[in-house]
N, C-alpha and C positions, 0 to 999 in steps of 0.2 A: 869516915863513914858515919862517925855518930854524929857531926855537926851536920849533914844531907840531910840522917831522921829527923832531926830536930826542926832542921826546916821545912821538910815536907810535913810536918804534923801541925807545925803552924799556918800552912799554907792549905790545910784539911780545916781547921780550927774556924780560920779566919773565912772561907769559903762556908762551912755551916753557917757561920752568922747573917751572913749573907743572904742565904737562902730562907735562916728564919726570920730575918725583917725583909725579906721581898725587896731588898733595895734595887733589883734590876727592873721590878715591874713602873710601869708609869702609867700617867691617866695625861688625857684632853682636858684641861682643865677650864684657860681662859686663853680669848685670841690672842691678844695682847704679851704672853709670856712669853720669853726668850723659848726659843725651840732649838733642839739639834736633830736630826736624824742621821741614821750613820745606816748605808746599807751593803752586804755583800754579796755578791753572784753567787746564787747557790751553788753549792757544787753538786758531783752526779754522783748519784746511787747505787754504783756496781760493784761498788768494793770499799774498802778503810779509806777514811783521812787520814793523808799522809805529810809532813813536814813540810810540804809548801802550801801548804791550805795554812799553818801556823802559821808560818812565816810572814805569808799575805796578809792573815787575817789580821797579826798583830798590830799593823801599821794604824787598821784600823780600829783596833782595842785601846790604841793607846790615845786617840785620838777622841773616843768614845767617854775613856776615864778622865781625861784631862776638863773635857765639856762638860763633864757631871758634874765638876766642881766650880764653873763660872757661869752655868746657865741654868734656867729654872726648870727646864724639862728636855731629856735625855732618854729617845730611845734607839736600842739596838734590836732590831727583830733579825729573823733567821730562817730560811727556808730551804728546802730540798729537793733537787731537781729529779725528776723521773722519766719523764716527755720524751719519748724518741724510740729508737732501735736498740740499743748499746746493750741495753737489761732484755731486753727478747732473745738477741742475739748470743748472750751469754749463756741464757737457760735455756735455749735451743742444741746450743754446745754441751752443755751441759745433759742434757738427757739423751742425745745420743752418745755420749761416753757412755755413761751408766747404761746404756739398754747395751754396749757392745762389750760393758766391763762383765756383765752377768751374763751375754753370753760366751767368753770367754772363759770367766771361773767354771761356766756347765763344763765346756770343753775338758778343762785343765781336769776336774772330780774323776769325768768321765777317762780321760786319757790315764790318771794316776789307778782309777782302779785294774784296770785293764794292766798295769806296769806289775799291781799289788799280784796276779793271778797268772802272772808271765814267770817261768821258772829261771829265763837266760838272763832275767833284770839284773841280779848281780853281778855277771860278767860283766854286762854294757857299761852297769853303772861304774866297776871300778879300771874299766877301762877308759873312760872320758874322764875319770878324776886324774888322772894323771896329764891332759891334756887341757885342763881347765884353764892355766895362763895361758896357753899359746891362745883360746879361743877370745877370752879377754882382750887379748893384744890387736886381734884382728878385727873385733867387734868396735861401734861408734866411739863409747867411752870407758876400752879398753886400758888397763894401767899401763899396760907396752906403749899404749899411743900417749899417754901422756907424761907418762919419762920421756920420750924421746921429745914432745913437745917443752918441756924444761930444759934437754941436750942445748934444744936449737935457740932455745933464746938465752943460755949460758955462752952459745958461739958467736952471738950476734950482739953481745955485750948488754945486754936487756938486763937493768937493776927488777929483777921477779917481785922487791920487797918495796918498792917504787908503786906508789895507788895513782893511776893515771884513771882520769875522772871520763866517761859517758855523757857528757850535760843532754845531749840531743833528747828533747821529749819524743821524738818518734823512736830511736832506738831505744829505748826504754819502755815503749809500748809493744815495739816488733823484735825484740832480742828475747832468744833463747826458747821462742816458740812453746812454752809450758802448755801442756793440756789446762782445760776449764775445771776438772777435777782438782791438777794439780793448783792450778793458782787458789781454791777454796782453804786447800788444806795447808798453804803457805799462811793463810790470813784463820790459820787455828780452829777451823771452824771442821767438828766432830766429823764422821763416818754416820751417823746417828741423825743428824740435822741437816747434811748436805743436801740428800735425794728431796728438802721441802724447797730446795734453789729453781726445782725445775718449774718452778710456778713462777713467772714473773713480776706477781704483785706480791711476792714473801719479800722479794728482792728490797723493794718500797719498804717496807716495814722495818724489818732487819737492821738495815745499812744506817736508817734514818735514826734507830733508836741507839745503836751502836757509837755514829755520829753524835749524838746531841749527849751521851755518855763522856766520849770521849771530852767534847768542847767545853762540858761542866769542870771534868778536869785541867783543862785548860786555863777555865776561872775567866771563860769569857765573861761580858757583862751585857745579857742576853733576854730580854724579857721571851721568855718562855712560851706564854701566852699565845704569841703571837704566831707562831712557829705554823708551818705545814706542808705538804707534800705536793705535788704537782697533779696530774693526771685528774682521767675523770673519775680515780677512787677516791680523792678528796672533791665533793660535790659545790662544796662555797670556791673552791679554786676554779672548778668546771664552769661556772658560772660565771665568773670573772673573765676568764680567755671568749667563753660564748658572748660575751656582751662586749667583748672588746674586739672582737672578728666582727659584728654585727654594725659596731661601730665603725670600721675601715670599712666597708661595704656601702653604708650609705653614701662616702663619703667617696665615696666612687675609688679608694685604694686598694681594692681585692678585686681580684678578676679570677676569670676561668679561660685560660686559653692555652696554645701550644708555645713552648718556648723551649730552647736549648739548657737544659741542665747536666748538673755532675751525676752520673746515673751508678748506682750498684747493679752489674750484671748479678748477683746473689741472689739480691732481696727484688730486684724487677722493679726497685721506688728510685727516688731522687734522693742523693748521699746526701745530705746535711754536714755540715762542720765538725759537731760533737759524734757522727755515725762514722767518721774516719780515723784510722791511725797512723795515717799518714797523709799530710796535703792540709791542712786546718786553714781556714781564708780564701784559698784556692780560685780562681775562677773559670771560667770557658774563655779560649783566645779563639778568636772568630778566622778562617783563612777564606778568599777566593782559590775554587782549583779553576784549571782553565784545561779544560780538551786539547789536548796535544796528540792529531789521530798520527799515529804510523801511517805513511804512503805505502811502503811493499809489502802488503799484509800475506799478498800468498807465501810471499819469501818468508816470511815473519813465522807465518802457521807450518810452513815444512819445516824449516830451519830450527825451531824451536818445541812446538806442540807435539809435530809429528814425533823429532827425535827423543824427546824427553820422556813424554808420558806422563799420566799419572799414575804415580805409584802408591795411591794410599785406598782407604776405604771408600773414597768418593771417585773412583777412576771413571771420570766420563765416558772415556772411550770402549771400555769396554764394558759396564753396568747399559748405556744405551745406545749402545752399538754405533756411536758416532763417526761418521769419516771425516777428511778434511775438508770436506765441503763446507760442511755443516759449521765449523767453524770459520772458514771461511767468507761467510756470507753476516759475519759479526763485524764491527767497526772495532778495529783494537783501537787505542787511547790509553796515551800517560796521562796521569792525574799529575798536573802542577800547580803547588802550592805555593802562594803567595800571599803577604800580607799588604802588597801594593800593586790592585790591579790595574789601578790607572796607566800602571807602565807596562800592560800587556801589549801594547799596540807598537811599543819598538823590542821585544821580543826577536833575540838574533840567535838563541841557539837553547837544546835543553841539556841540562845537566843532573846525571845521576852519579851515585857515589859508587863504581868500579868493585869496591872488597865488600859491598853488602849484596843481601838476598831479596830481588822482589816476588810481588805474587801478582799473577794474572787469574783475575775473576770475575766471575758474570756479573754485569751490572746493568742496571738500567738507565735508557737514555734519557729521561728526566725521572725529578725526583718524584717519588711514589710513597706516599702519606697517608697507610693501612695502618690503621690504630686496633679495628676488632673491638672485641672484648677487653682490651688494655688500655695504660693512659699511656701509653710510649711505642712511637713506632710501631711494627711488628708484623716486618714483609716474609712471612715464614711460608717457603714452597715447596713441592718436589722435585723433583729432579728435571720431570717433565715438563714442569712448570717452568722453572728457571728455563730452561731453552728454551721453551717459547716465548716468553716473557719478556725476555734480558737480551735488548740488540745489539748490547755492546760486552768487549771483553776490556778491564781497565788493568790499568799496571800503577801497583804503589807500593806502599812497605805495610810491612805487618801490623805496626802501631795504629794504623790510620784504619784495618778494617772493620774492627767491631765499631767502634766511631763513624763509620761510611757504612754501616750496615741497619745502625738505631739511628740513621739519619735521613731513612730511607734512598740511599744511592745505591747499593749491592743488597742481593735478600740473604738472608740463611736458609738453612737446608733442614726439611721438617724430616721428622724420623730419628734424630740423632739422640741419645736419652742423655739428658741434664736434670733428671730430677732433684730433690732433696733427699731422697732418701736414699740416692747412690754418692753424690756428690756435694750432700751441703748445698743444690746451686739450680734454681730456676722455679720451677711452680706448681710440683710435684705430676704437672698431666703428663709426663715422657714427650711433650714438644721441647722445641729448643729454643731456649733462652738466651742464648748466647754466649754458657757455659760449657765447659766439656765436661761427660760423664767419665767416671773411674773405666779407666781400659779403654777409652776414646781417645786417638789421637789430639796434636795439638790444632786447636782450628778447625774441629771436626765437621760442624757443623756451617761452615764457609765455601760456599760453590771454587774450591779454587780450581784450577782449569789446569795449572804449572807454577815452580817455582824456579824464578831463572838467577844468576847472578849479574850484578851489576853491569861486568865487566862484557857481557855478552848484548847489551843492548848499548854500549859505544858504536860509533857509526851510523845506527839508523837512520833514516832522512825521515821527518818528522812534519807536519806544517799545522798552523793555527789557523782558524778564521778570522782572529784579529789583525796578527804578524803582516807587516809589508812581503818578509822576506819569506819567500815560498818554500826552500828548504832547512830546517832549524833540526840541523845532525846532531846528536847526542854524542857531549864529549860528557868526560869524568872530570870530579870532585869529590877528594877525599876527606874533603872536609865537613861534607854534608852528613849532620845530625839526625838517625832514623828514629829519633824518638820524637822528632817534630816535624810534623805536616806528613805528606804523601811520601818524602824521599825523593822525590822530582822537582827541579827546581827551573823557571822560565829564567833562561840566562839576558839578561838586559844590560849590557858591557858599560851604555852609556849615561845611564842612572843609578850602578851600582857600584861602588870601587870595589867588591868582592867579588864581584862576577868580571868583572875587569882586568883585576888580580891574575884569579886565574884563567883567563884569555891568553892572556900576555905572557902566561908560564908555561906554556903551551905552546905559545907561537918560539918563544924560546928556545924550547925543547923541542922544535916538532920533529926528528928525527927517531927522537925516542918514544916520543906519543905514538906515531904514524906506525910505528915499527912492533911496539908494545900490544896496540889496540889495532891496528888494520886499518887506519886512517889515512886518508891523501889530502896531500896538502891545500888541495882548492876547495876543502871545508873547512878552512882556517880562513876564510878571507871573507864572509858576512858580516855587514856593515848595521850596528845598532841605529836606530831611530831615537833620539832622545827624547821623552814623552813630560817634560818638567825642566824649566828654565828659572833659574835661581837666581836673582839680582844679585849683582856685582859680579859674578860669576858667569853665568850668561847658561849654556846648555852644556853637552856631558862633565857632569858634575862629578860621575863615576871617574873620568879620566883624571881632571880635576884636583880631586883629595889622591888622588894614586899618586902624581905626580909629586904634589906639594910637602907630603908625609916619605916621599923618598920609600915607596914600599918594595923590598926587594923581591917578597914570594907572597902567597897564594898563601901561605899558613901563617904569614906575618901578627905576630901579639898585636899588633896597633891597629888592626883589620878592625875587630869588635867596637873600641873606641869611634873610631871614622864611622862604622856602619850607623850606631847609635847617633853622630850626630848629624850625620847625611841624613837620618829618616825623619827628625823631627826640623832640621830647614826644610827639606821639600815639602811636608804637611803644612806647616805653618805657613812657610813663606813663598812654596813654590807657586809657578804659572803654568797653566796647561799650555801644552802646544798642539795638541790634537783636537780636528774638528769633527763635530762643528763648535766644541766647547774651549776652542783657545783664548785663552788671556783670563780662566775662572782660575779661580784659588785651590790647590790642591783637598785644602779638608773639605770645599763645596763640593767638589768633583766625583771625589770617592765613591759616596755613597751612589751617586748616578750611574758609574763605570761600574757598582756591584749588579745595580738594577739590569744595566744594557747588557749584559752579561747572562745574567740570568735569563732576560725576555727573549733574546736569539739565544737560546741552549747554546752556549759556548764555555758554560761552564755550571758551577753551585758553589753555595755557602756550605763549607764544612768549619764545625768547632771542635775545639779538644779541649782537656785541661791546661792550663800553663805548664804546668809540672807534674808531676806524678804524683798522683793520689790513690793511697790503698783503705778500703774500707774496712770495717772490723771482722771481716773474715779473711781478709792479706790477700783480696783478691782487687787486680786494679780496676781502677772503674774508670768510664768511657765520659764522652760528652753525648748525650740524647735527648733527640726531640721529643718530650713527654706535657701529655695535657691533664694537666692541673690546675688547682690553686695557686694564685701567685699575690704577694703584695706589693704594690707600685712604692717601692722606696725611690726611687729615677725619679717621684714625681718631683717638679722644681720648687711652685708652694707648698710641700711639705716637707721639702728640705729648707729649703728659708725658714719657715716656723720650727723648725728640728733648732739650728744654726741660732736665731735668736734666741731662745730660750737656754741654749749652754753658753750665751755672753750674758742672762743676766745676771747681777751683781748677788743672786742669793744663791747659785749654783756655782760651788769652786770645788777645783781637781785638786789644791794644793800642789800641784805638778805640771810643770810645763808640757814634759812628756807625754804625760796622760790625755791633756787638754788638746796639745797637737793629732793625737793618736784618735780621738774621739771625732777632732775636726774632719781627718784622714780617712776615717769610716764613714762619714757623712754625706763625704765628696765621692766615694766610688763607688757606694751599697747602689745597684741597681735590682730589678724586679728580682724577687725571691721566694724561692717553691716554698708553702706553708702546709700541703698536706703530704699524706702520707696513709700506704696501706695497710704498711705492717711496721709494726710497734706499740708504744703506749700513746695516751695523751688525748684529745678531748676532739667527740667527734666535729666535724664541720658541720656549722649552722643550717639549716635549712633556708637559703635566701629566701627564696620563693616564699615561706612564710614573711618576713620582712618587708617583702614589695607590699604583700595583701594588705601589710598593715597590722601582723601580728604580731609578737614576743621576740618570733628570732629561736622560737626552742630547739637545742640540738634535735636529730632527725637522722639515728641510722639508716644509709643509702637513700638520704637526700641528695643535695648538691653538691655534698662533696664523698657522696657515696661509700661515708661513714667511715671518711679515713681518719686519722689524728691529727691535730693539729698541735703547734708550738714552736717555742725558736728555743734559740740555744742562747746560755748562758757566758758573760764577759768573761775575762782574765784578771782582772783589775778591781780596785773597790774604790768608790768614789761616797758623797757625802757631800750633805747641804744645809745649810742655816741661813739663820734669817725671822723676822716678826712681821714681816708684810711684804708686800710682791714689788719687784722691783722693775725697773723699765730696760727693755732692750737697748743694746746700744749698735750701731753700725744701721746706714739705711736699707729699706729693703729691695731698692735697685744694688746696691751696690754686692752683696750677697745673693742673689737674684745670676748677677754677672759671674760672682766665684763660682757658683756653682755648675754655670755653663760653661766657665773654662774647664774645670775640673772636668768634666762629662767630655767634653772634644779629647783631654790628655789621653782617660780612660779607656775612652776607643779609641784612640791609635795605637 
């Protein structure tokens, strides 16, 4: 213990000296001097620096110390990120706790006095003291439940005294659920100074000083000087992002239009990276659906509508008195999802997955692109409306309807209350945002019609507008994923080996299919159209790898492998066989078969996330069409000039990793939302001044209608040297070319 004092007093000692000769400060002296800069991604401002801000940062500390002593000028500056949601969202949390913690203590004052003037309190009271454990036991984190929780992993040979580590950053962001009260008071911070958190710009202040407290302890090597805060409460920063938006702008990289992003049902904006706690890099995967109408609709409406019902708050049939006519006179339609519509054309059967739940809901027969008063979609009708409106009724899975609803394909249902001040969730007018208010069922606000199971839509006789084959019966697949796409899958036997797969397990079994599901066997005998012929291989390619891979089932491990590399020969290498575009190349194609698709209504573009992204209120968030700001990173010369500039020889990662990682971002960063309505961060410029020929001076509910702007912050810390500028290396065709490969990989 005493040798620790001793060092930490030396390591105080030697740190004052420090400070009183300014050795961290530096000056611009002469061109000519050897130079280092050492810089790192600020971190964010919602809470303490924690051990891996060290850890990172050290790499570069050390890095920083090392060049102070071989070169003539060495700086480290430091700054602090604010820009976004995260700190809004925190002190929005945060003040309604406290407005609900005071009126809870009213309650409790008020309830204990009323106990104080009650004469029976004594009995009660020492009648429940004697039953105190058992209530313990029964409650969340009762001690009965957790002895017995120690029982069970004594039985199950669990070393308790064994530290088994968490690394996941999201579970460490989404575990244990703490209130915004409590996580203040984890991080020491009084009862007396908490209630100043619910100001968002204390948060800035606060965290930054605490911060640069802490890194003095640290014994960074930090020119101080330089330091500062984001947003537009630091006005030379505000000024910096304005002239550098003003810049992308001329330069024709910023635009204003509609595009598909990662939307927060919550906040009504576009989720940014650093605005999520789960999903970070994330992007939107693009699908084709294709109209797959049901032929026996009247069977369809008795057999299912009539006998079902709705039983919730939105019951059609009885709120507006509907018969089956009324429905009847809708075009029902599976929504199948596909990321390869070129192969819709040999389309021989559809497949849903048997043990899951879909929903049939009103939707409209093309898309319908009602923005209003907002920058995102926003088909919100009544009841009345939706049945007039909405000519079709569609069938898909749950995942896909807020997605197909801010995408304008299906509306929501005006009326339904999702405010903020019941629900933390929408835009406080009591319309619906596409959240559900407290005591609102799930999906309240979704015209659903009925909820059927899988198993109940086997057998249908189905047909396409593209399909050769006129009847395409809905067999089961339980292997189909409801957390991706529609849940409806266009079975195409002779360009899939997993649709192939299970054909053939089926035909196998048809005994027990037929018998299970109510199936006859002369639905087993539709013949796929192959839409993609593969050299050397020739056509059903699906048959093809089935054969070759010796597949015995339909749930087969080796399936995923095959899938993955059957999709990328057909893009790359495959031949159409459909005309009038036979003998084009599949990745020409694509985009054409999305167009023709679109132009005869025979289907739409729907996007979702890749994976599941929860934003910082652990609600998930959709894929939506929202009009905004965006910056052309997709462009190709400004990826070339990006790419040459980190090969020239005065820009080093010291890491291959890094260096790859940076390439990797470069190659798939396409357009990216940059404003935003709620949070911090610096308004959008006023263009329109810019064209005139003016300054460019921000301009609340200008052109970008005074939202914030800003990007988010790296993971990494990188650093550059050098005495003079160096030349690119690699030509600019040949980088030009990478990046149009990379762009083709990206969208497939």
């Amino acid at each position: 213990m005493a040798r620790r004092m001793n060092l930490l007093t030396i390591e105080k000692n030697i740190q004052s000296l420090w400070k009183e000769h300014n050795i961290c400060e530096k000056e611009f002296v002469e061109k000519n001097e050897t130079r280092f800069t050492g810089n790192f991604p600020y971190p964010y401002m919602n809470g303490l620096l924690h051990i891996g801000h060290a850890f990172t940062l050290s790499k570069l500390e050390f890095s920083i110390r090392y060049k102070n002593m071989t070169c003539d000028n060495v700086l480290l500056p430091f700054a602090f990120h604010c820009t976004g949601t995260p700190i809004v969202v925190c002190a929005d949390k945060l003040k309604s706790e406290l407005k609900n913690k005071i009126l809870k203590e009213q309650v409790q004052e008020k309830h204990e006095c009323e106990m104080e003037n009650d004469p029976s309190v004594g009995e009660t009271t020492g009648l429940m003291a004697g039953t105190t454990d058992e209530i313990q036991g029964v409650s969340g984190g009762g001690a009965g439940e957790k002895d017995e929780a120690e029982r069970g992993k004594k039985k199950k040979g669990v070393d308790v005294t064994v530290f088994r580590s968490n690394k996941s950053k999201a579970q460490s962001k989404g575990s244990k659920q703490n209130t915004q009260y409590e996580i203040m008071k984890q991080m020491e911070i009084n009862d007396k100074e908490i209630h100043h958190f619910q100001d968002p710009e204390y948060w800035c202040y606060y965290f930054s000083s605490k911060a640069k407290e802490h890194l003095n302890s640290f014994g960074l090597f930090c020119d101080w000087r330089r330091s500062f805060i984001t947003t537009n409460i630091n006005p030379y920063y505000d000024k910096f992002v304005n002239w550098q938006f003003n810049r992308l702008y001329k330069k024709n990289l910023i635009y204003y239009g509609s595009r598909i992003t990662i939307f927060s049902r919550v906040n009504n904006q576009a989720c940014a990276d650093h605005e999520r706690s789960l999903g970070e890099g994330v992007k939107c995967q693009e699908y084709t659906l294709i109209k797959i109408y049901v032929q026996d609709q009247d069977k369809f409406v008795t057999s299912y509508i009539s006998t079902h019902g709705v039983k919730t708050q939105n019951d059609w049939k009885k709120n507006l008195f509907l018969d089956d006519n009324s429905f009847k006179k809708k075009k029902i339609i599976l929504l199948g999802s596909t990321l390869k519509p070129e192969t819709a054309y040999g389309q021989n059967y559809t497949f849903v997955n048997p043990n899951e739940f879909y929903f049939v809901v009103f939707g409209f027969d093309k898309q319908v692109l009602h923005y209003g008063d907002k920058n995102y979609v926003n088909n919100i009708l009544s009841p009345e409306e939706i049945v007039e409106k909405c000519q079709n009724l569609y069938i898909c899975s749950e995942n896909s309807l807020y997605n197909l609803a801010y995408q304008g394909i299906i509306p929501l249902l005006r009326g339904v209350d999702t405010s903020k001040e019941n629900s933390g969730c929408g835009n406080g007018s009591g319309s619906s945002s596409g959240c559900n208010g407290v005591g609102s069922e799930p999906l309240a606000d979704v015209p659903i019609v009925v909820k059927i199971k899988g198993e109940e839509l086997v057998g249908l006789r189905t047909y396409t507008n593209l399909s050769r084959v006129k009847d395409l019966y809905v067999l089961p697949m339980t292997t189909i994923k409801m957390n991706i796409g529609t849940g409806v899958v266009p079975c195409v036997s002779s360009d899939s080996t997993d649709d192939y797969a299970c054909l053939e397990d089926i035909k196998k079994k048809k005994n027990y299919y037929c018998e299970k599901y109510n199936l006859k066997e002369e639905y087993l005998t539709n013949e796929s159209y192959s839409c993609i012929e593969l050299p050397e291989i020739g056509l059903n390619s699906g048959k093809y790898f089935y054969d070759m891979e010796k597949i015995s089932s339909y749930k087969d491990a080796k399936l995923q492998k095959i899938k993955e590399t059957l999709y990328k020969k057909q893009y790359f290498e495959g031949i159409i066989t459909v005309e009038p575009y036979r003998g084009m190349k599949t990745f020409n194609y694509r985009k054409i078969a999305k167009q023709n698709i679109i132009k005869n209504n025979d289907g739409f573009l729907y996007s979702e996330p890749e994976v599941l992204v929860i934003d910082r209120n652990n609600v998930k968030c959709i894929a939506a069409l929202c009009n905004q700001w965006y910056i052309n990173y997709g462009n190709v010369e400004f990826k070339k000039d990006v790419l040459i500039q980190l090969k020239k020889n005065n820009f080093q990662t010291y890491n291959e990793v890094l260096y790859k990682q940076l390439q990797h971002v470069i190659f798939w960063l396409d357009d990216w939302s940059c404003s935003r309505a709620y949070g911090l961060g610096t308004h959008m410029p006023d263009f329109n001044v810019t064209r005139r020929g003016g300054g460019g001076d921000t301009a609340e509910g200008g052109s970008g209608s005074g939202s914030g702007s800003g990007s988010g912050s790296g993971s990494g810390s990188g650093s550059g040297s050098g005495s003079g500028s160096g030349s690119g290396s690699g030509s600019g065709s040949g980088v030009e070319a990478a990046v149009e490969a990379a762009a083709v990989v990206g969208r497939s």
